[in-house]
C-alpha positions as CSV (number, residue, x, y, z in Angstrom):
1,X,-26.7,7.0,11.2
2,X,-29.3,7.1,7.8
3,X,-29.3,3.8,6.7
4,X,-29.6,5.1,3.2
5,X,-26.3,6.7,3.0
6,X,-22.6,5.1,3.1
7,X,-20.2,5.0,6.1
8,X,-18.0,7.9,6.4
9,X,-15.1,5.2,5.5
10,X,-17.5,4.2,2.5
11,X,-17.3,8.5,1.7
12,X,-13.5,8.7,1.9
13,X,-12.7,5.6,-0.1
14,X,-14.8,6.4,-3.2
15,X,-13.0,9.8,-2.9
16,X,-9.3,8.1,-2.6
17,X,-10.5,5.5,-5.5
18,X,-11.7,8.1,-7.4
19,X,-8.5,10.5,-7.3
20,X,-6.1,7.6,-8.1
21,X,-8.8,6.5,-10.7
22,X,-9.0,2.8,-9.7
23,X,-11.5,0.3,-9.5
24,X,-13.0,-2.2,-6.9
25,X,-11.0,-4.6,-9.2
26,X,-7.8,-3.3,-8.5
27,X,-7.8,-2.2,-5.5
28,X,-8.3,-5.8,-4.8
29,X,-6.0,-7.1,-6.4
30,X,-2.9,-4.5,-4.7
31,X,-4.1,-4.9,-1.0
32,X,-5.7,-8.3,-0.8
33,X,-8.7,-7.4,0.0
34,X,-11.6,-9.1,-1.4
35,X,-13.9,-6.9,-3.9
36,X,-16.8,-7.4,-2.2
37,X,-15.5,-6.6,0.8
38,X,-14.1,-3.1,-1.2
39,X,-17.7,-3.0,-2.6
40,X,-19.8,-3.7,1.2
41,X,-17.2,-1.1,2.8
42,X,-18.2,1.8,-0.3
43,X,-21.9,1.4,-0.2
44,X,-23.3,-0.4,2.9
45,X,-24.4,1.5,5.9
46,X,-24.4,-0.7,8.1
47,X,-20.8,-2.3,7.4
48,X,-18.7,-2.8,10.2
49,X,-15.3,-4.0,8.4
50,X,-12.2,-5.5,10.5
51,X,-9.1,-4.1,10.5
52,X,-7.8,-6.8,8.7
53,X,-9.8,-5.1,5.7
54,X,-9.2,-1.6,6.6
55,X,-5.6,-1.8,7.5
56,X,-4.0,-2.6,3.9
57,X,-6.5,-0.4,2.0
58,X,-5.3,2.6,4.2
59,X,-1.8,1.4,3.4
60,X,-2.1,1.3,0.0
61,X,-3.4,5.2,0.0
62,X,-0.6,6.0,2.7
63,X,-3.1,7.0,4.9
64,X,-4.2,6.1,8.9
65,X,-6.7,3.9,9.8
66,X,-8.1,6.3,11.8
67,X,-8.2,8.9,8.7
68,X,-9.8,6.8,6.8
69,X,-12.8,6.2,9.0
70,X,-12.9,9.4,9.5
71,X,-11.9,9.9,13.2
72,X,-8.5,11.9,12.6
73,X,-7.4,13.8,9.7
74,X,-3.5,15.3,9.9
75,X,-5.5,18.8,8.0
76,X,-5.1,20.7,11.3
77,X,-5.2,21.2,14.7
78,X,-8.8,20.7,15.1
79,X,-9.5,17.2,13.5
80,X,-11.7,18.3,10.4
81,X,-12.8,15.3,8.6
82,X,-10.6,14.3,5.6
83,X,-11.3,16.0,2.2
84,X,-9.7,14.5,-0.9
85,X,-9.9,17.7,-2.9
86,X,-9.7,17.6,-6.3
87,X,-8.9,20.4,-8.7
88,X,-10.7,21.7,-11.5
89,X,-8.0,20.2,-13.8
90,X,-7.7,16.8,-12.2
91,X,-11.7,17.0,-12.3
92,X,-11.7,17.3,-15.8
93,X,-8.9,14.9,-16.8
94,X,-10.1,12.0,-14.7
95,X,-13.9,12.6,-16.2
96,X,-13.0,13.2,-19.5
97,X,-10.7,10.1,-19.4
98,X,-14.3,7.9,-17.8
99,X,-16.2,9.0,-20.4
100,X,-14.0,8.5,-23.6
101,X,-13.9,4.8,-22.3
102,X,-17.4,4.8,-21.6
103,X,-18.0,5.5,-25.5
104,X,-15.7,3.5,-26.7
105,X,-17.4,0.9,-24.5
106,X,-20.7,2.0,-25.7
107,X,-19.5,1.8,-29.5
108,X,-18.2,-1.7,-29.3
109,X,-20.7,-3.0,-27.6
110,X,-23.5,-5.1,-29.3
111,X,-26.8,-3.5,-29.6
């Protein structure tokens, strides 16, 4: 595995996060799992979480366990890994949306 580069759990949940549009925060607080856990599972390599972390994150986004470390994937018959496809649209809408709070952010912020 390169040691610079998430797990493929790490992969899928910044997709799933990012298509519902929530944070480390509140994903948190809706499955009980700690933030940094939610932050070591997103961007450490070497991470080996328990099921007692991966079990009610995969609940929350209705999906396996086994989906979202990437070992099964209900796509088809021949076990592709999960994609969280987004279209254009939702693209747009959900960057659009992270930027206008990242100016307003900017704009109130002290310089």
């Amino acid at each position: 595995m390169n040691k610079n580069h998430p797990t493929t759990a790490g992969k899928v949940l910044k997709k799933l996060m990012f298509k519902q549009d929530i944070s480390e925060s509140q994903l948190s607080h809706l499955t009980g799992v700690s933030k940094s856990n939610i932050s070591r599972l997103k961007n450490d390599p070497q991470c080996n979480p328990t099921l007692n972390t991966l079990i009610p994150i995969a609940k929350h986004f209705e999906i396996t366990v086994s989906e979202l470390i990437g070992e099964e994937c209900n796509c088809n018959q021949y076990h592709q890994k999960p994609e969280i496809a987004l279209t254009d649209s939702q693209f747009f809408e959900i960057f659009t949306k992270k930027y206008i709070e990242w100016i307003k952010d900017k704009s109130t912020s002290p310089h």
